[in-house]
Steps between C-alpha positions, in 0.01 A plus 500: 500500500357424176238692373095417471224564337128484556278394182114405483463269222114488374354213268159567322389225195327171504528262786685238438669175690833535652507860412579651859736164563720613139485882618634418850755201383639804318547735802632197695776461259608820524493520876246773530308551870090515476419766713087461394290283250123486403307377205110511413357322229176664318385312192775306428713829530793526731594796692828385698737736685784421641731762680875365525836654544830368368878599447506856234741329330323176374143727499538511086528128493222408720264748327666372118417148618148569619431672154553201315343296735185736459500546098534065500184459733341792333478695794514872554775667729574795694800599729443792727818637708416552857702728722641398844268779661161403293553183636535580887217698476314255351630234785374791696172478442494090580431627879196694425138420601365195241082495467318249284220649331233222377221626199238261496141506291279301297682684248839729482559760201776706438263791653493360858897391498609892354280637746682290797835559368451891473403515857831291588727762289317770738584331789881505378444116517718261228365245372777188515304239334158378313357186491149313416361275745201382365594276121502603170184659333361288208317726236182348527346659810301198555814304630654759666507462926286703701779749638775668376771610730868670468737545741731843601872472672522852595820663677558814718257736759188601423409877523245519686367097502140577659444759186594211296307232663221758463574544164517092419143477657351749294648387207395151563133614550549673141567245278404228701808258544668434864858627582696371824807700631704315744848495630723256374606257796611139574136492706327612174678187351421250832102545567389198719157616610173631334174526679170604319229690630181269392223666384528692184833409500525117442161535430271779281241510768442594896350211649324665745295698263444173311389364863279838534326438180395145634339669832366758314728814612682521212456870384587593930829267494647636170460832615663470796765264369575763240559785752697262669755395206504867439593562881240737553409294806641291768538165362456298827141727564423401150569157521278493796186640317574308188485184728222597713272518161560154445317369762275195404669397178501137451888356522391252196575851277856486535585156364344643174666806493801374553521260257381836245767729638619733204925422503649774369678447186878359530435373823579122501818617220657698803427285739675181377815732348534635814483201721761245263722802499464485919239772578354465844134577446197667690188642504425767803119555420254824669218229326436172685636167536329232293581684211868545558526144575323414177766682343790383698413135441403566067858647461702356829535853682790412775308731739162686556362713718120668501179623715279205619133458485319457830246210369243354757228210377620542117455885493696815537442673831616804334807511763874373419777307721845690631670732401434726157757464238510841414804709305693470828469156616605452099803666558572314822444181372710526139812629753394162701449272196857639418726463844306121495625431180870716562407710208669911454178698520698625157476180326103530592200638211139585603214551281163626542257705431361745752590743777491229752827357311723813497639404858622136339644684168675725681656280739609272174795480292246552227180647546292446212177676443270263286215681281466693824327812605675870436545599818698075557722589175618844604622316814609175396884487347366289170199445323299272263218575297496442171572092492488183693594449838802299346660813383653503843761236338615786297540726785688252657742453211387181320534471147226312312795286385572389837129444532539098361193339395576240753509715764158662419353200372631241768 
């Protein structure tokens, strides 16, 4: 049997056309087998790799002819020789545990992504690949977009993963950016249903406290709405006070607070990605119905589902109709929404806000904790604080390139 040889050929210089196609041409000639191949592009500047193994005999010639090749496209080249054994061990590590770790801010600096990657060396975590989701950063901070994000292909077992969960939050907190850790899957890939908590979630306000204010209870209802979102009380009991004070209120009020509602940045971006790519959408609501429904017909929400008003001649009777949705009947009915539509509960996302939600983001594929309280981030699997509700696209793997004008715009 003749004998082989294993040789990673790397190209650094200035990108130019039909580079890789001359480079490869060359190792088809020769009859050599590409056992791996990758290529970035920074700047103009190529970084290509390509790993190949051919006959030891005619090894001289192929690396002679890819010289010249080089030194006439101007080109630098390096051959590395790779033993049989570094190579099985590196096909060894194919089978480990892959994670995608997402950095996402208003801004990212070299601080925030050495910071992440020393906490990934401590985990004896590799990192396998790099790449920028959000475009490329003008100078003038004027035009630049309102997020930055980067993306992490990491390889292997973490550790210990809640210490480095633990570590991510805390780190996030620090220099204020968001960082999502999640496993690398063909559900991560295949999300088909998102559904929104409403208030200050898809919108910066609770309507019931904009309700209270109104009736003239507003300093009561945001108290108790606060220890609620906090979970320091029942939510259902709370629900039932909050309502209770709103006794009287003229039903005229909610037409014009509707049509005010606060929508949280990034919202109608998401929305319309999400749905032309084939998102399934719904709001499951602890506030009330007219309000969801205002939203649901404004951006064409395929489902909602909320609390509604008792009203009796024009006026609250301070006293609601069926069931409450609280953070269990949320869960119930995303699991439902899902079976109807014959959707993995993997391939689902939730996002909200408060401690009513944690039953829905846990029950998710991805449970995403939206400028949320403490105690709803330490529980949650991802959070996002420091942008736009749209910054889910980059947890979800969407590159702003993908991101057409047409699709946003249309």
């Amino acid at each position: 049997m003749e004998k082989s040889e294993i040789i990673l050929l790397n190209i650094n210089g200035e990108d130019k056309p039909g580079l890789t196609a001359a480079l490869t041409e060359i190792l088809a000639r020769h009859g050599a087998f590409i056992l791996d191949i990758g290529q970035s592009d920074i700047h103009r500047n190529l970084s290509l790799g390509i790993l190949f193994r051919s006959k030891t005999n005619i090894s001289g010639e192929i690396m002679k002819d890819l010289l010249f090749k080089a030194y006439e496209m101007d080109v630098n080249v390096r051959f590395t020789p790779i033993s049989d054994e570094e190579y099985s061990n590196w096909v060894g590590l194919q089978g480990k545990n892959r994670y995608i770790i997402t950095l996402l801010g208003r801004i990212l600096t070299a601080k925030q992504i050495a910071a992440v990657s020393k906490i990934i060396a401590e985990q004896n975590l590799n990192i396998d690949n790099i790449v920028r989701l959000t475009g490329r950063i003008p100078l003038d901070e004027k035009q630049r977009a309102p997020q930055s994000c980067v993306e992490l292909s990491v390889r292997g077992t973490p550790t210990d993963r809640q210490q480095m969960q633990q570590a991510f939050l805390e780190l996030a907190s620090t220099l204020n950016f968001d960082i999502s850790f999640q496993e690398e899957s063909m559900f991560r890939r295949m999300r088909r249903l998102i559904c929104f908590d409403m208030d200050s979630t898809l919108i910066q306000t609770e309507v019931i406290d904009e309700l209270a204010e109104r009736a003239g209870v507003g300093s009561q209802v945001k108290t108790i709405t606060e220890q609620a979102m906090q979970g320091e009380i029942d939510f259902n009991e709370s629900f039932r006070q909050r309502v209770k004070l709103l006794k009287g209120l003229d039903v005229s009020v909610m037409k014009e607070i509707a049509e005010n509602l606060p929508i949280t940045e990034g919202v109608d971006r998401l929305v319309k990605v999400l749905q032309k790519v084939g998102f399934k959408t719904a709001i499951l609501s602890g506030g009330f119905t007219y309000f969801g429904n205002y939203l649901k017909d404004k951006f064409g929400f395929d489902y909602m589902y909320a609390n509604e008003l008792e009203i009796e001649n024009g006026k609250l009777t301070g006293n609601y109709l069926g069931d409450i949705v609280d953070g269990k009947r949320k869960a119930e009915l995303l699991r439902l929404i899902a079976q109807v539509e014959r959707i993995d509960l993997r391939q689902t996302v939730a996002v909200g806000d408060g401690a009513n939600d944690l039953p829905m983001l846990g029950i998710a594929g991805l449970g995403i904790a939206f400028h949320a309280k403490p105690k709803v981030k330490r529980n949650a699997g991802q959070s996002l604080s420091t942008v736009g509700i749209d910054g889910i696209l980059y947890f979800l793997g969407y590159k702003d390139s993908m991101l057409d004008s047409e699709i946003i715009n249309s």
